[in-house]
Structures are given as C-alpha cells and as structure tokens.
Backbone as CSV, one residue per row, in Angstrom:
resi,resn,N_x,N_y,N_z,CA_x,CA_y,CA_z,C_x,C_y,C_z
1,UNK,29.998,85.670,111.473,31.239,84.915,111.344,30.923,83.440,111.160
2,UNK,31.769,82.786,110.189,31.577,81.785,109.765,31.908,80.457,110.588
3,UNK,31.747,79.020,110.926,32.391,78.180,111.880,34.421,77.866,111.366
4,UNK,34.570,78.338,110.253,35.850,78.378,109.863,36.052,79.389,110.034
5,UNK,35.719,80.650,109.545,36.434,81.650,110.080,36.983,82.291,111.626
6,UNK,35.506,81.512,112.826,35.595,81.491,113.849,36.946,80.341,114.648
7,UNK,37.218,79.169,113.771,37.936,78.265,113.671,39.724,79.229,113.383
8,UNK,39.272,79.629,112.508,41.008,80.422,111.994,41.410,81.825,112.770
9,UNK,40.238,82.314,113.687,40.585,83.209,114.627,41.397,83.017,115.494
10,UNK,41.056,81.767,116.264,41.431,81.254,117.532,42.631,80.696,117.191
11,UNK,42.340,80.019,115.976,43.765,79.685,115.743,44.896,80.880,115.811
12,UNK,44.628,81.835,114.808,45.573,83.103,115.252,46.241,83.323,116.523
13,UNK,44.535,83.826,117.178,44.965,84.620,118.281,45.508,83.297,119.380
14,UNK,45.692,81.860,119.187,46.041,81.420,120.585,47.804,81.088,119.962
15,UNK,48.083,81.199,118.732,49.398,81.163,117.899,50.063,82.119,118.582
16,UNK,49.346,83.485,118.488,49.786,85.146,119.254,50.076,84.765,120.690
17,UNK,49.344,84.071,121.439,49.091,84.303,122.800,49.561,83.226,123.160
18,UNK,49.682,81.898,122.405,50.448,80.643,123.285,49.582,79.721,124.324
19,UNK,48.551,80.856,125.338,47.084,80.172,125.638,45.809,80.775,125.465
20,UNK,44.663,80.186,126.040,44.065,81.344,125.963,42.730,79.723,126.884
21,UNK,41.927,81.129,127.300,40.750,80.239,127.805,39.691,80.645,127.168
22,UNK,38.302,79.632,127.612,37.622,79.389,127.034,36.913,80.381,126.696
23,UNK,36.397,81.330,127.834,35.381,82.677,128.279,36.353,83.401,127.536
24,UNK,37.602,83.722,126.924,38.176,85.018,126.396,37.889,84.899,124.697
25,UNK,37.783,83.189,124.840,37.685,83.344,123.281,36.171,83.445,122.567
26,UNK,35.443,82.874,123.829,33.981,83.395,123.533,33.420,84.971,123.296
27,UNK,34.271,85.455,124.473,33.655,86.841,124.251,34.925,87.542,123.323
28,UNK,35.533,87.171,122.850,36.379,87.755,121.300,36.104,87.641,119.898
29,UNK,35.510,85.882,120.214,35.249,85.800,119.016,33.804,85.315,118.411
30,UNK,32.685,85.849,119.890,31.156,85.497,119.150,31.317,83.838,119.385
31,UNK,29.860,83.756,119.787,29.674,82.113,120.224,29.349,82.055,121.438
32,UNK,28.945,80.901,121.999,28.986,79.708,123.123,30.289,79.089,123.248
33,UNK,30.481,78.733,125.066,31.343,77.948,125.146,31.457,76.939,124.284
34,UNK,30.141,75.767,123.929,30.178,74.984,123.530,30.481,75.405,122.049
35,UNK,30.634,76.089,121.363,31.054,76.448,119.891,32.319,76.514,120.032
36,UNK,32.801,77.515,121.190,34.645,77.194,121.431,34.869,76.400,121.136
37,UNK,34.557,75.091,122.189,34.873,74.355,122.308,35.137,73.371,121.236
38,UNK,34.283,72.914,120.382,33.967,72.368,119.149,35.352,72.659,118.089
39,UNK,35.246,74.525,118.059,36.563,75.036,117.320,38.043,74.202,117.522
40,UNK,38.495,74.612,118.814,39.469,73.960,120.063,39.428,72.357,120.026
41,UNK,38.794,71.540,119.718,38.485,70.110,118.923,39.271,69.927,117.861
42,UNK,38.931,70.635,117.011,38.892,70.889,115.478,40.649,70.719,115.417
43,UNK,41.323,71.755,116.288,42.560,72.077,116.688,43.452,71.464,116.864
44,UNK,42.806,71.192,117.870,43.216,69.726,118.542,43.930,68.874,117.827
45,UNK,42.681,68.428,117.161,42.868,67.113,115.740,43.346,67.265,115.087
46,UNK,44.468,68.505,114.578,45.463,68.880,113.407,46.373,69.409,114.106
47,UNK,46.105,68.861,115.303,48.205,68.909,116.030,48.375,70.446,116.372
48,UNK,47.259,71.756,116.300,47.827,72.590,116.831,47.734,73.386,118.164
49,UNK,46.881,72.793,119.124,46.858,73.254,120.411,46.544,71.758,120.968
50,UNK,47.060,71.517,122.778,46.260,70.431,122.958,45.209,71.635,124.103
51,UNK,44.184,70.909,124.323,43.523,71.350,125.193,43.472,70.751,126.523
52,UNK,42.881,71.954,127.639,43.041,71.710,129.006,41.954,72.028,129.653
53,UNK,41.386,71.786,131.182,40.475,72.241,131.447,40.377,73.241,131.688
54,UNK,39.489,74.027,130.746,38.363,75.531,130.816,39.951,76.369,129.559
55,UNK,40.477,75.621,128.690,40.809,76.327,127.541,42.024,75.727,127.022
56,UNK,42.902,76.192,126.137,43.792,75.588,125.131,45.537,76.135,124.924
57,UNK,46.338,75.357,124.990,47.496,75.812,124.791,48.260,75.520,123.436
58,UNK,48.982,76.138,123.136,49.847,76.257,121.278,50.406,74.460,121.757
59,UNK,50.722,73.895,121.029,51.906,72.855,120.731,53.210,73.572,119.880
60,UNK,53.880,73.405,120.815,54.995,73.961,120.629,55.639,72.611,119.747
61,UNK,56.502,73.140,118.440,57.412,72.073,117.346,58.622,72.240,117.977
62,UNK,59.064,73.517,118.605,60.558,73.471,119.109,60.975,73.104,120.370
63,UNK,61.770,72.423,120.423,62.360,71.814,121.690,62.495,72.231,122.732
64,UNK,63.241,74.027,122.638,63.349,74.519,123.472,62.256,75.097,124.052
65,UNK,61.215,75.521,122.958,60.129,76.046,123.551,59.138,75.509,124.285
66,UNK,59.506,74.058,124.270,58.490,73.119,125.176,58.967,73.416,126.254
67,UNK,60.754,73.326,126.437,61.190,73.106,127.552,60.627,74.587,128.804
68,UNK,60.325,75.894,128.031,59.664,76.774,128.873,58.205,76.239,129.201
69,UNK,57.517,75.836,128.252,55.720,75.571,128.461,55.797,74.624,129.898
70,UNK,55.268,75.601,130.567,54.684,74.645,131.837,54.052,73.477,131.659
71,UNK,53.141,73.586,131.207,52.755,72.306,130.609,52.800,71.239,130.329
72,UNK,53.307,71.908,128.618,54.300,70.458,128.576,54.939,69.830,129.139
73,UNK,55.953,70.639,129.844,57.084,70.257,130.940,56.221,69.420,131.812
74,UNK,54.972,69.801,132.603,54.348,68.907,133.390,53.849,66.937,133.295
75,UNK,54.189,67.109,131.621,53.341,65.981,131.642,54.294,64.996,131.054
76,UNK,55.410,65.723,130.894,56.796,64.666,130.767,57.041,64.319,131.644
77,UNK,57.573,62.473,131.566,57.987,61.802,132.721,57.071,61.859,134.317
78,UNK,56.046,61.453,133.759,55.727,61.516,134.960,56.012,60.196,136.028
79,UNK,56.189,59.203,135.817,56.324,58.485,136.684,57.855,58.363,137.444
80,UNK,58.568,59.096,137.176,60.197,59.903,137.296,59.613,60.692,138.133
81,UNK,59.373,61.556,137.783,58.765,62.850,138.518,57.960,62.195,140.034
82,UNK,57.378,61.730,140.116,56.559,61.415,140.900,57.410,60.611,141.759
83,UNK,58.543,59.743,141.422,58.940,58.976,142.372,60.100,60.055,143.285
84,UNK,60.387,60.893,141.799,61.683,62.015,142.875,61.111,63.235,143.776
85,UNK,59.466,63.226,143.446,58.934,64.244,144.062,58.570,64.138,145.816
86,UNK,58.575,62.505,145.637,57.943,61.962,147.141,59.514,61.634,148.131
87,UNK,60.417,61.516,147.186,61.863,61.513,147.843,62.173,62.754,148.521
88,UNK,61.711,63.854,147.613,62.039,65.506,148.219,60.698,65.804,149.192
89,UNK,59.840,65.200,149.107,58.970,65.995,149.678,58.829,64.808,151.118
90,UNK,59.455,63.671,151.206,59.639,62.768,152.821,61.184,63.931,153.322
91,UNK,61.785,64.839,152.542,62.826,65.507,153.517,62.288,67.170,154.075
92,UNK,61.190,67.692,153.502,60.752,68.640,154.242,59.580,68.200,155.341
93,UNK,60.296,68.616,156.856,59.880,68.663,158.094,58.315,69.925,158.507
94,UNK,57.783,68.991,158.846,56.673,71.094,159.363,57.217,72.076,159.627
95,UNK,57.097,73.137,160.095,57.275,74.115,160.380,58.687,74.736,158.968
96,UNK,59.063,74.160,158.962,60.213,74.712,157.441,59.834,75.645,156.869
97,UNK,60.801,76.723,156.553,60.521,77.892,155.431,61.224,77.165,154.144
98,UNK,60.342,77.095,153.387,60.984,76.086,152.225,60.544,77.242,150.976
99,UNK,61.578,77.189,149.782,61.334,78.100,148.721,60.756,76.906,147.459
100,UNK,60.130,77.193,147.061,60.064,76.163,145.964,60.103,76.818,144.603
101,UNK,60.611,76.584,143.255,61.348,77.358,142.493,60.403,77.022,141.266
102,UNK,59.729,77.231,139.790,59.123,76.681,138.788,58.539,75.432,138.272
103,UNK,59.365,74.711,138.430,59.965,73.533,137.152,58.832,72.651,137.463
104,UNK,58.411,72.028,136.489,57.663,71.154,136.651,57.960,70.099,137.903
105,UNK,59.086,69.620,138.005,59.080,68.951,138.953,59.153,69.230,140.353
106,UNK,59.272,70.622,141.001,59.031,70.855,141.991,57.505,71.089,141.946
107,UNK,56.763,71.387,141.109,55.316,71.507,141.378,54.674,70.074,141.710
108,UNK,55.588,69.080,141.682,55.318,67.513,141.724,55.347,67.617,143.495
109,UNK,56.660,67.700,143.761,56.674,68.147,145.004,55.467,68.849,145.552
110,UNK,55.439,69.999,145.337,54.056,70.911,146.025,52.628,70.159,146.296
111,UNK,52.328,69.880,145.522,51.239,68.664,145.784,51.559,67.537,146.851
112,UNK,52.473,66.956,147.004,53.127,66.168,148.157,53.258,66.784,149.524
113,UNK,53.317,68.405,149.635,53.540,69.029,150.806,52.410,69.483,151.259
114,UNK,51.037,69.614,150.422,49.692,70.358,151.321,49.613,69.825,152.538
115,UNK,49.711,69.032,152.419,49.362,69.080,154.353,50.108,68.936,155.341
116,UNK,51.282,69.474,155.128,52.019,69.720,156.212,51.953,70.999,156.477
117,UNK,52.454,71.529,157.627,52.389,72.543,158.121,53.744,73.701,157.724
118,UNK,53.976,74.383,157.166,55.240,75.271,156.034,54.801,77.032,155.753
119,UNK,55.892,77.148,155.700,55.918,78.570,155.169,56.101,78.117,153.896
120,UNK,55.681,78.978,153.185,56.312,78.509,151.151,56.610,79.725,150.988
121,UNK,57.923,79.858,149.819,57.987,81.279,149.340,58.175,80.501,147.885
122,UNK,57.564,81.147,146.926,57.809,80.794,145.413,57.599,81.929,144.534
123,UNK,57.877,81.728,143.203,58.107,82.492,142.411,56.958,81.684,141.004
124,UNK,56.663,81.017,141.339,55.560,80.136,140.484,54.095,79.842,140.681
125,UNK,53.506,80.711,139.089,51.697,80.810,139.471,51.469,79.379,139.727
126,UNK,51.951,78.634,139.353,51.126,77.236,139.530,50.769,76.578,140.841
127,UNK,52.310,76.760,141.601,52.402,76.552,143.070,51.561,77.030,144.053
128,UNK,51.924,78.615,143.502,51.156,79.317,144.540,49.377,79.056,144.622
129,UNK,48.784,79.043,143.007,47.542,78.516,142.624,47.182,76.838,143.783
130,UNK,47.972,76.470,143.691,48.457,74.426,144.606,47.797,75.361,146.145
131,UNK,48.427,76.388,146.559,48.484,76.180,147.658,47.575,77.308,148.832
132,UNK,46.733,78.111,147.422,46.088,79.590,148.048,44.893,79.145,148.733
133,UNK,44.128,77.750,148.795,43.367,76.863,149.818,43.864,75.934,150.329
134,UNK,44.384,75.870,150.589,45.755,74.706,151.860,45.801,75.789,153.198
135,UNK,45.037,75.649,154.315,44.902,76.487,155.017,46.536,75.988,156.553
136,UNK,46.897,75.081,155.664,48.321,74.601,156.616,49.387,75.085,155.902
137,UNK,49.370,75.723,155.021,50.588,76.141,154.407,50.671,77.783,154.466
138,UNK,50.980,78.655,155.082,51.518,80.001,154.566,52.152,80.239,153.156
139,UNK,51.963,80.947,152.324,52.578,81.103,150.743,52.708,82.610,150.789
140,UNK,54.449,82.588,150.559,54.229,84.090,149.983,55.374,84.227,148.255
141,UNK,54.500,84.977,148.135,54.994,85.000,146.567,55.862,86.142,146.392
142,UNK,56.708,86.015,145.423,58.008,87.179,145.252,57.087,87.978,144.459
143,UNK,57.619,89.351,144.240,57.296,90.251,143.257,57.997,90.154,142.133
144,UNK,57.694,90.963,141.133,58.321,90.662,139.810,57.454,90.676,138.658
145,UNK,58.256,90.554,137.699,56.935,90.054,136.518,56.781,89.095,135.735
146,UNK,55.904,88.697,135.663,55.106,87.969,135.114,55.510,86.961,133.763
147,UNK,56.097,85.784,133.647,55.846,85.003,132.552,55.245,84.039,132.358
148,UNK,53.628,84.226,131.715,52.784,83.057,131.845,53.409,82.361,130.869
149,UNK,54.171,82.383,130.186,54.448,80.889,129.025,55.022,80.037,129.921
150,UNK,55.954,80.579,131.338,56.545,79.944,131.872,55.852,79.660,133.641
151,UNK,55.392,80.388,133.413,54.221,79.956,134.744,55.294,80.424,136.019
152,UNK,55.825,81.422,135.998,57.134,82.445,137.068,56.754,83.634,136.825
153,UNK,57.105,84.023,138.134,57.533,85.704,138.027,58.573,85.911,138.717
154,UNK,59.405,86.814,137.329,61.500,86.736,137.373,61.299,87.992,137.216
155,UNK,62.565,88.598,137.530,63.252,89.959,137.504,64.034,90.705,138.489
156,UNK,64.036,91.314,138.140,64.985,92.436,139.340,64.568,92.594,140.535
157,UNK,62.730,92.930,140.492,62.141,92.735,142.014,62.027,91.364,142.341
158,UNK,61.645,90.033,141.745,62.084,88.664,142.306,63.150,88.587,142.751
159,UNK,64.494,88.936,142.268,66.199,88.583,142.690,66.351,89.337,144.057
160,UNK,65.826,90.575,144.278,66.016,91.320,145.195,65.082,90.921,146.714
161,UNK,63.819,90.353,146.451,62.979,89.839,147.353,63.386,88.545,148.351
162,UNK,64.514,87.358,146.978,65.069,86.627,147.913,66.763,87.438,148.398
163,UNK,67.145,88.735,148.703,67.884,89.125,149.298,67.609,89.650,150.632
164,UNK,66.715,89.149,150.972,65.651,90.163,152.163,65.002,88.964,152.995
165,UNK,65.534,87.249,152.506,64.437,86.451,153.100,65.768,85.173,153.624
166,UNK,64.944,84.365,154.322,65.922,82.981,154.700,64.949,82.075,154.879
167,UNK,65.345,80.926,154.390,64.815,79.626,153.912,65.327,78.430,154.651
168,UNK,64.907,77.679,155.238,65.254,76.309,155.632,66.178,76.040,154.396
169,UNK,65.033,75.700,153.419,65.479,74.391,152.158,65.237,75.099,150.639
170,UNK,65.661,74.977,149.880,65.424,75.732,148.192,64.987,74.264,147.846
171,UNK,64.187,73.823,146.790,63.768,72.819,146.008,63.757,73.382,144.680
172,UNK,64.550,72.938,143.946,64.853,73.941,142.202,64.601,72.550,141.143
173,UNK,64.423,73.056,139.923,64.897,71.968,138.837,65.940,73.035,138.384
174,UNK,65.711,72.041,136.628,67.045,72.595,135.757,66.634,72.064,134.484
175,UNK,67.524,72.490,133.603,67.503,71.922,132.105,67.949,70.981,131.922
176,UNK,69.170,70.627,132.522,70.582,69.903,132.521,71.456,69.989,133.643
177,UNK,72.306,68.656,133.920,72.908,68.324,134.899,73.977,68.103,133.903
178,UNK,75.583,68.361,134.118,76.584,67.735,133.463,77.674,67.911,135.052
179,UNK,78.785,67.358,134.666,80.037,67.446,135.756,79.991,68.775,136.143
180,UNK,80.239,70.100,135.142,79.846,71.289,135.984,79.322,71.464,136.777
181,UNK,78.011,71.249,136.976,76.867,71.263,137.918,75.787,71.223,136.683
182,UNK,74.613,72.350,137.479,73.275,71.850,136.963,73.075,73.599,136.533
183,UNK,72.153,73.390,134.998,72.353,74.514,133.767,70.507,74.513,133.461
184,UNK,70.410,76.075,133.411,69.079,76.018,132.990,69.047,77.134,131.700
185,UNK,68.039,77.129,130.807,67.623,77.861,129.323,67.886,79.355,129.796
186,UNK,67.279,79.895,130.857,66.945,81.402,130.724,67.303,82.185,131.678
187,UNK,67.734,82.987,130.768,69.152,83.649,132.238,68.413,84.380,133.144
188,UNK,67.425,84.801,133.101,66.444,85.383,134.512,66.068,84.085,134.993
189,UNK,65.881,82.806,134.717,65.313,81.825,135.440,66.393,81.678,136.608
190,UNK,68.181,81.732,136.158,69.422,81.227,136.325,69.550,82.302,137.355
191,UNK,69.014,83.407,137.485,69.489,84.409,138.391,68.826,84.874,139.217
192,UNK,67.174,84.667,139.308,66.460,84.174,140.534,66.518,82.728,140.994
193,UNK,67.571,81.663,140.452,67.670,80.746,141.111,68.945,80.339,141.312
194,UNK,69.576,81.518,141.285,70.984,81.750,142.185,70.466,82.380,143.406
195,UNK,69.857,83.173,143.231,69.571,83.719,144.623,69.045,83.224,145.427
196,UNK,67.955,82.165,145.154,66.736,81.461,145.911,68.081,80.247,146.562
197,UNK,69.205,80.214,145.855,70.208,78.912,146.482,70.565,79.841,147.454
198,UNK,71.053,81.603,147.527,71.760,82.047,148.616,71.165,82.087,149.982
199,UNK,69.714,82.147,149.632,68.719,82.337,150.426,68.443,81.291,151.548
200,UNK,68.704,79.999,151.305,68.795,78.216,151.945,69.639,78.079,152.375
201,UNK,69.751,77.775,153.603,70.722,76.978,154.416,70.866,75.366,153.756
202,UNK,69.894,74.667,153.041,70.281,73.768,151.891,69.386,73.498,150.781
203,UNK,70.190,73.328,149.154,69.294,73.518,148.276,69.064,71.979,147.712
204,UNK,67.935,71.841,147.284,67.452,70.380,146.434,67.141,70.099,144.779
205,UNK,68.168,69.657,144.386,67.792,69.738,143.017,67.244,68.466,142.295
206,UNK,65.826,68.289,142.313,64.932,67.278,141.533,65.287,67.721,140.310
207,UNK,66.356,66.258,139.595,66.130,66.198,137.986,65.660,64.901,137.387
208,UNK,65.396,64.317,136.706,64.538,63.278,136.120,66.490,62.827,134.866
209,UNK,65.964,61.885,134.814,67.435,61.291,133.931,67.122,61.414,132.254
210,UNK,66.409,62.617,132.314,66.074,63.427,130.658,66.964,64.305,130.799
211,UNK,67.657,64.746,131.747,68.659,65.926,132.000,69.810,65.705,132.030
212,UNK,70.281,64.503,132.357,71.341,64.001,131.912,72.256,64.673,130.913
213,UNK,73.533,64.717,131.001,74.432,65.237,129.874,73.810,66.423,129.311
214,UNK,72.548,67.351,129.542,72.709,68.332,128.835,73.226,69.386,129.475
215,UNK,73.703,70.333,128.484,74.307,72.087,128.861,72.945,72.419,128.543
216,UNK,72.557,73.526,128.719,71.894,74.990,128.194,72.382,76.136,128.112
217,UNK,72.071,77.430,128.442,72.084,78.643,128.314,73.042,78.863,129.045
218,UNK,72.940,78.590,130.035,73.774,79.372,131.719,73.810,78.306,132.679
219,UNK,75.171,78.213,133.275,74.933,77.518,134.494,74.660,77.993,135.371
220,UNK,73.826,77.419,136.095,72.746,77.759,137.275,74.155,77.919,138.612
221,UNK,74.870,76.972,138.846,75.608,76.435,139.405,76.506,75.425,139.743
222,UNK,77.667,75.127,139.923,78.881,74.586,140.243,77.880,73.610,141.713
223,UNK,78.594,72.332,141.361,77.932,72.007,142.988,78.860,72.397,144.141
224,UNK,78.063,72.262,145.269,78.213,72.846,146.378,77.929,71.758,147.637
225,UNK,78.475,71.409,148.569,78.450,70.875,149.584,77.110,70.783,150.460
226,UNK,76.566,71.982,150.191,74.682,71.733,150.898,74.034,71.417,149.961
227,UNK,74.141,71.080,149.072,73.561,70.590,147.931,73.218,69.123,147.894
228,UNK,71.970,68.730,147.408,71.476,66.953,147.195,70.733,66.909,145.837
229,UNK,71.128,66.048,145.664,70.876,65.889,143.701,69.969,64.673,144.096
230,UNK,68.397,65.010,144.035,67.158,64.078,143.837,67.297,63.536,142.567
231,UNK,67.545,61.981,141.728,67.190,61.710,140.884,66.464,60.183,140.525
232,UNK,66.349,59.728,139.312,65.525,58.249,139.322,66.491,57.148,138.636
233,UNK,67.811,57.830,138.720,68.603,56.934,137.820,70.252,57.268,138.114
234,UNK,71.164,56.569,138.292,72.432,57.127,138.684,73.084,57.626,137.529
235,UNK,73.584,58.993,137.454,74.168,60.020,136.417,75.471,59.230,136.368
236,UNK,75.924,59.619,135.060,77.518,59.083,134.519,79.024,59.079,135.383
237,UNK,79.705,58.373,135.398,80.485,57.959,136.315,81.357,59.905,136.408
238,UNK,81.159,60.506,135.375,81.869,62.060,135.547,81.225,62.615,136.388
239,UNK,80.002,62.820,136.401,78.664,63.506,137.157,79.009,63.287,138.399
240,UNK,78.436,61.819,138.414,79.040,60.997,140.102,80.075,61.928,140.625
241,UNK,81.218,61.371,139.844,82.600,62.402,140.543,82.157,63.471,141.010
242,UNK,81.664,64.354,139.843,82.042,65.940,140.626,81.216,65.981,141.726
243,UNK,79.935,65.547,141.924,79.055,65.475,142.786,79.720,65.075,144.223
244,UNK,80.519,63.752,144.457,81.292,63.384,145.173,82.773,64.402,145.901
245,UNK,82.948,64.616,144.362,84.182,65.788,144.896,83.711,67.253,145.629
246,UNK,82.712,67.494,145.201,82.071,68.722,145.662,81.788,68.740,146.968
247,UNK,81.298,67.357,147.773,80.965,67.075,149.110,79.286,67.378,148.734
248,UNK,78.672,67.441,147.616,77.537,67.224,147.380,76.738,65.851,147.727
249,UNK,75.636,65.739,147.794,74.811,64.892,147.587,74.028,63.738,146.370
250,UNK,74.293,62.574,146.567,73.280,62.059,145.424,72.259,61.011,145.935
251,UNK,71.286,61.156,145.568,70.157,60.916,146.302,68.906,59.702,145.086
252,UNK,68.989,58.621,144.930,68.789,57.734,144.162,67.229,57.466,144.111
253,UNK,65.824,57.627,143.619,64.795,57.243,143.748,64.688,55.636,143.142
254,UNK,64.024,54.986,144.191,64.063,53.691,143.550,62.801,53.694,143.307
C-alpha cells in the first residue's frame, strides 16, 4: 500500500467512523504509529479531521453535527465554560449524590469536583473516564447504549435506571435556552434528561450565552422552581421573566 493510498483509507474509514485511534488504524491499515500519524497530519492540513491525543476525529461542516461531537462542543467557549463551571461546582457540598448529565459543560464541572468527596451517577464516557481514578468520588454509570459521537449512553435502560435512584443535585446543559425553558437536539438526550431532573431534589442548568435565543428539537423543559440557570451573561429581558415567574433561579458568572 501506497503513502496515498494509506492516506485515502483513513480518510474513508475515519469519514465512516467519525473517530478512530491511532493503534486501530495501524493495525487496519499496515504501518507504524509514526506513519499514522504522518497520514492524520496530512488530514489535518486539508481541514478534514483535527487530531487528538493517541488519534483523530472527522470535522464536522454541519452545525448541528458539531453540536453532538463531544469534542467540539468541548473546546467552544472555554473561558464561559470555565467561569460557569466553578460557579456550579462552589454549590456541590461532599457527601452529595449529584447526577451529572453529557454536555460539554458539565464535564467542565467534573474536573472541578475530583476532590471532593460525592457519589456521581452519569450517563457520560467522558465523566465517568474524569473520575474512574479519583479514589474520593464513587461513580456509577447508567446502563444503556452507547453513543460515542456523543460521548452518552441513552435509552430505555438509561431512562429507567434514573427511575430507581435519588440525587441531591442534577447538573445538565442544553442546546438552547428561550422563555419556554431550556431545549436540547436529541430526543433520547431530552428524555434521559427529563428523568435525571425527576430524579433531584434540585436541577442545575450550566449554559454559556451561545444558547441564548435558540429552540432545537425538543424541549427539555418548562422552568421549574428548583431550578438555577448557571450562566456568563444576563439572558433577554423575556428569558429573565419567565425564569422569575417560574420561581426559578438565575445565577450570573462574573
């Protein structure tokens, strides 16, 4: 196999697959890491995967499809993220059964909580990955299956697992915040994180002021009175309202 043809494999198969690491594409497609690697360069430099450590993810052109890539999602706004993550994560106490839900920005959070002392229940490889050597944290993970594009595991056995559990605190994102409440892309995301809200005696919703005014797919939820809206910027004088009228929370990162 040729260094282009080895080049237009990977390209394929990580187009097919969305990621892929380094050791899968070695032993698929003939080579050394360091030849991967080189390929995954090549890639790189024509805008179609960026790379990560120990392998490579698609660049997504569509909007929405970023908005699933963990990833991506991770590396937007971070200095937003980071200021609303340390706001949510100075309100969980030790001992708390706290759920923590996907979104990039609760994984902002998770990193802020290793060393306190917590139960975690989540539904997200990334988190749980944050926290399987944190010997102060208990983690238990829902069942379900599996979406690595989205770095969760949703379904019927996730929805049903938080019917069986109780939580101090829920920590969720979203797609979008409007006067309704707060709306996310994917209706299994929307319906293990209805449940993970029934599950909390109170839920936390970290959004970054990119969420602002949008709808998506499904609303997640109507606000609710145990509810606190973590953000880095004060939402539109409608937002405000309903938030206010609801007996909700708004919670300002400076």
């Amino acid at each position: 196999m040729t260094s282009k043809q080895r080049t237009d494999s990977i390209e394929r198969f990580i187009r097919a697959h969305q990621y892929a690491d380094l050791h899968t594409l070695a032993a698929k497609f003939g080579g050394s890491l360091s030849t991967v690697r080189r390929a995954l360069d090549q890639l790189e430099e024509r805008g179609v995967v960026r790379r990560h450590h120990g392998g490579a993810s698609l660049i997504e052109t569509d909007v929405v499809a970023q908005e699933y890539d963990f990833i991506a999602r991770n590396q937007r706004h971070p200095d937003e993220k980071f200021a609303i993550a340390s706001l949510v994560a100075a309100q969980v106490q030790p001992g708390m059964t706290v759920i923590l839900d996907g979104g990039s920005t609760t994984y902002a959070v998770a990193r802020l909580l290793a060393e306190k002392r917590l139960q975690v229940i989540t539904n997200s490889l990334p988190v749980a990955s944050l926290f399987s050597e944190v010997g102060s944290v208990e983690t238990i993970v829902t069942g379900g299956s599996i979406y690595s594009r989205l770095g969760v595991v949703l379904g019927p056995m996730c929805e049903d697992f938080f019917n069986q559990v109780h939580a101090d605190l829920a920590i969720l994102g979203g797609a979008g915040i409007t006067e309704n409440g707060v709306w996310n892309h994917n209706a299994l995301i929307v319906a293990a994180q209805r449940k993970m809200i029934g599950a909390a005696t109170r839920s936390i919703f970290a959004l970054d002021n990119s969420k602002f005014g949008r709808k998506a797919l499904s609303l997640t939820t109507p606000f609710a009175s145990r509810f606190t809206i973590v953000t880095d910027t004060r939402p539109s004088p409608a937002v405000t309202r309903a938030i206010s009228a609801a007996g909700a929370k708004l919670t300002l990162a400076q």
